[in-house]
Each structure stands twice: as C-alpha cells, then as structure tokens.
N, C-alpha and C positions, 0 to 999 in steps of 0.2 A: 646360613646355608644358602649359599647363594650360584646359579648356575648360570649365565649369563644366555640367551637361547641365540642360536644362528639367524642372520638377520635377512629375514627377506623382506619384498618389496613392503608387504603391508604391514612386515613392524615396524620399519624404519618410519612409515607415515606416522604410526599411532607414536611412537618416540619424538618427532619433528614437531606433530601438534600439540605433545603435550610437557615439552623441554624446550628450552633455551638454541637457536643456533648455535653458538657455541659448543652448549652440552652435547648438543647432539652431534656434531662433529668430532668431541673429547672421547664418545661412545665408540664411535664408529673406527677411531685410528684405535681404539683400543683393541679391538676385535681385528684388527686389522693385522696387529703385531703384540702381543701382550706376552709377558711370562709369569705363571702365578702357581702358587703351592695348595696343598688342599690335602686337609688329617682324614685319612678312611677310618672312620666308627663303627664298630661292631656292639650288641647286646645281644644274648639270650633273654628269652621271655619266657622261662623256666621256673622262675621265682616272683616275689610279691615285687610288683611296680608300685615303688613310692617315688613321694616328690612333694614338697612345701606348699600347702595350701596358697593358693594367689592369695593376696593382700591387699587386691580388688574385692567390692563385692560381689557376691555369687553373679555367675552365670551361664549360660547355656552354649555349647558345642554342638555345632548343627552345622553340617554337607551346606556348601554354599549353594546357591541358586543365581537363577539367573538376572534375579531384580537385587540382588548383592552383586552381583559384576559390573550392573550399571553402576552403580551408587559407589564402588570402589573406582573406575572411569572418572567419576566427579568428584574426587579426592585429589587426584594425582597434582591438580594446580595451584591445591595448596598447601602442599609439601614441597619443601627447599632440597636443591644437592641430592646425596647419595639418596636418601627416601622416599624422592620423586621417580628415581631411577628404579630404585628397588622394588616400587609396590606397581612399576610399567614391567620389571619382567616377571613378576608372580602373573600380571594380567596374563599374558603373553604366553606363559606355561598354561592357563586356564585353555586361554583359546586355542592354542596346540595338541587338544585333547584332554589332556590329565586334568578328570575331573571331581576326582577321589581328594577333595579338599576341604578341611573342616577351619568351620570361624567361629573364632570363640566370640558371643555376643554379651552383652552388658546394655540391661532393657532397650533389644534389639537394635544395639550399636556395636557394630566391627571393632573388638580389639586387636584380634591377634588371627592370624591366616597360617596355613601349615598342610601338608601335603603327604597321604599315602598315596605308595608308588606300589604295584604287586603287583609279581611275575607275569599273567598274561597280558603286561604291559610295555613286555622286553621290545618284541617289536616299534612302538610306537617313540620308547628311548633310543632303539637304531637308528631308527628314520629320521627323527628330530636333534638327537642328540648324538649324533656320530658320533664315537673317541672320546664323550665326555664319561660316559657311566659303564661300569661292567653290567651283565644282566644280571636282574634279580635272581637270586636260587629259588627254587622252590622250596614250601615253606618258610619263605622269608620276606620281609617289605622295605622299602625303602622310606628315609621319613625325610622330605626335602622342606626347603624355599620358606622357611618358618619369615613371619614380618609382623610387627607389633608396632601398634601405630605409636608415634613420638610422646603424645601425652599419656600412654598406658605405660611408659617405658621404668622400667626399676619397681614393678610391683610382685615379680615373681612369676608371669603370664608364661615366658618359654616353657620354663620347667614342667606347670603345672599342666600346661596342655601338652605337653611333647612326650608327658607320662600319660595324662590320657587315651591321647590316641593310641600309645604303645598296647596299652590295655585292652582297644578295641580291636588291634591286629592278633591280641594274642587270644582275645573272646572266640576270635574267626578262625581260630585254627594253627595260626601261624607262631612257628617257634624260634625267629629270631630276625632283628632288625639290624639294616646300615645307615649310616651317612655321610655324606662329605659335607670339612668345615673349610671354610678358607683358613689358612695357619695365622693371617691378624685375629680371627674373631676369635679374641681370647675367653670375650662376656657366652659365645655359643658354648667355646670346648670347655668353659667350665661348669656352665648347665646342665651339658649334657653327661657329662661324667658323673656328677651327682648323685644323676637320675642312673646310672649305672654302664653306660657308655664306655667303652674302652677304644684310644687309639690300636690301630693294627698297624699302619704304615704310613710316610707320607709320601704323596703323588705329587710330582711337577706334571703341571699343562703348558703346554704352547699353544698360543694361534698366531698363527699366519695365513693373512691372504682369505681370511673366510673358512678353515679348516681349523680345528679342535684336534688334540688331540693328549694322551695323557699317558707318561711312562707305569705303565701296571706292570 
C-alpha cells in the first residue's frame, strides 16, 4: 500500500540525502509523468477479524513516537532500491501529519509499520494528497502504507498486524475499512483478502507536472 506523497522542497532534501543521485532523479521524473493502477478494498468490521498468527515471536503493537522516527531516519541507508524509497515515504506521511501509526515491535525492534487513517482526517488527505484518496465516510477508516522491514519479510507480519489494527478500529467504534493496493502487489491483495478484504474497483492514476490525480 503504497502512496507516493507530493514532493515539496524539504522531501525532496530528506530523499537527496538519503538516496542515490540517480535514485533521486528516477523518483522525481516519476512523479513528474507516471501512469499507475491501484485495486480499491473494502471490509466490514461486522464479524470476527481473523488472521494467521505471525511466525515471528510474540510482540507488541504500539503508536509509534517520536524516538521511533528518529531510529527509522537511521535505517533508511541501509536499505537498497525500492525499500529505501519506501520506508522515506512512510517517513514522509509521518511528518505530513498522519500520526495514527502503529509498529509492530519485536524486544523493541521495528518490524512492520502501518497506518490508520479516520474521517476527521479528510481534510488533511485534501491538502496533502489532492486526487489521490476519496474521503473517509464516516464510520470508516482507512488502513494505508503498511512496510515490513527486509529481514522480517515471509513470516506472516502483514496479515497479522493489518488484522489487528482492523480490530482496534472496530473496538473504536467503526464499522468498516478501505484501502488502496498498487495492481503489482500481488503478495499485499492476497493478504489482505484473507483477512477478508474484498476488491470493489480498480483506479487508474496519472501524474503529471506535480498534479495526482485518479479516475473514481
């Protein structure tokens, strides 16, 4: 679940010093002219949320802070390619506000990161994310930007946190959940179907020129 954020002056710093010229130039034409697809997911939270116990050992789901931001900041250089890229726009969505972000820890070690989004947050996805996202309904949450670090990878982490937090949205009240997958991430849309996910449709995006936008 991946959102690319609009790039102002001081992401493009934080992506320059912490990518490749190169990379960072492959980023920036990307956004620049890009065409990309993305499956809309729906669940009710109506019924029991299951999901495959990780096959990690136990550990704890805790609202990230802010001495996690740093220490996620000093990860990023040593992560190659697309996962260096990816765990700079989770940053990126932190410091744009959305701070409704839980990390699954393992004797207080960052596995996995992942993100509710809810309603009285619509504005702040207008502002930041123009044409990318419809607004949350009420009673309902968004679950974005899920990222599991390289070495925790094939232990079952998406599933089992992406059920969780379903769990804590539907504790709070709320009776149903979205999200958008890119149409490669096959390993996402078949996690999240498991866990009871259903495609509703799928959305072409365009950017051009710095502008987002997506046929709803």
């Amino acid at each position: 679940m991946n959102a690319f954020l609009s790039l102002k002056r001081g992401d493009l710093a934080l992506i320059a010093r912490n990518l490749s010229f190169q990379r960072t130039l492959q980023l920036a034409a990307r956004h620049f002219c890009d065409l990309n697809h993305y499956y809309a997911l729906e669940i009710r939270l109506n019924g029991n949320i299951t999901a495959p116990q990780t096959r990690l050992m136990r550990g704890e789901l805790e609202i990230l802070n802010e001495e996690d931001l740093k220490w996620l900041k000093t990860q990023v250089a040593s992560l190659t390619g697309e996962d260096a890229k990816d765990l700079l726009v989770r940053i990126l969505f932190y410091e744009n506000g959305f701070r409704n972000c839980y990390a699954y820890k393992i004797d207080g070690t960052i596995t996995f990161l992942q993100w509710l989004v809810y309603p009285n947050e619509n504005e702040l996805l207008r502002t930041k994310y123009k044409g990318r996202y419809l607004p949350v309904k009420p009673q309902q949450v968004l679950i974005e930007n899920s990222f599991t670090f390289p070495r925790y990878r094939g232990f079952g982490l998406m599933q089992f946190a992406s059920a969780e937090l379903l769990k804590i949205a539907k504790a709070a009240g709320y009776a149903g959940a979205i999200c958008y997958v890119r149409k490669e991430n096959v390993n996402a849309l078949n996690n999240l179907m498991q866990i009871g996910f259903k495609i509703r449709k799928l959305v072409r995006e365009h950017k051009l020129m710095g502008f987002v936008w997506r046929n709803w």
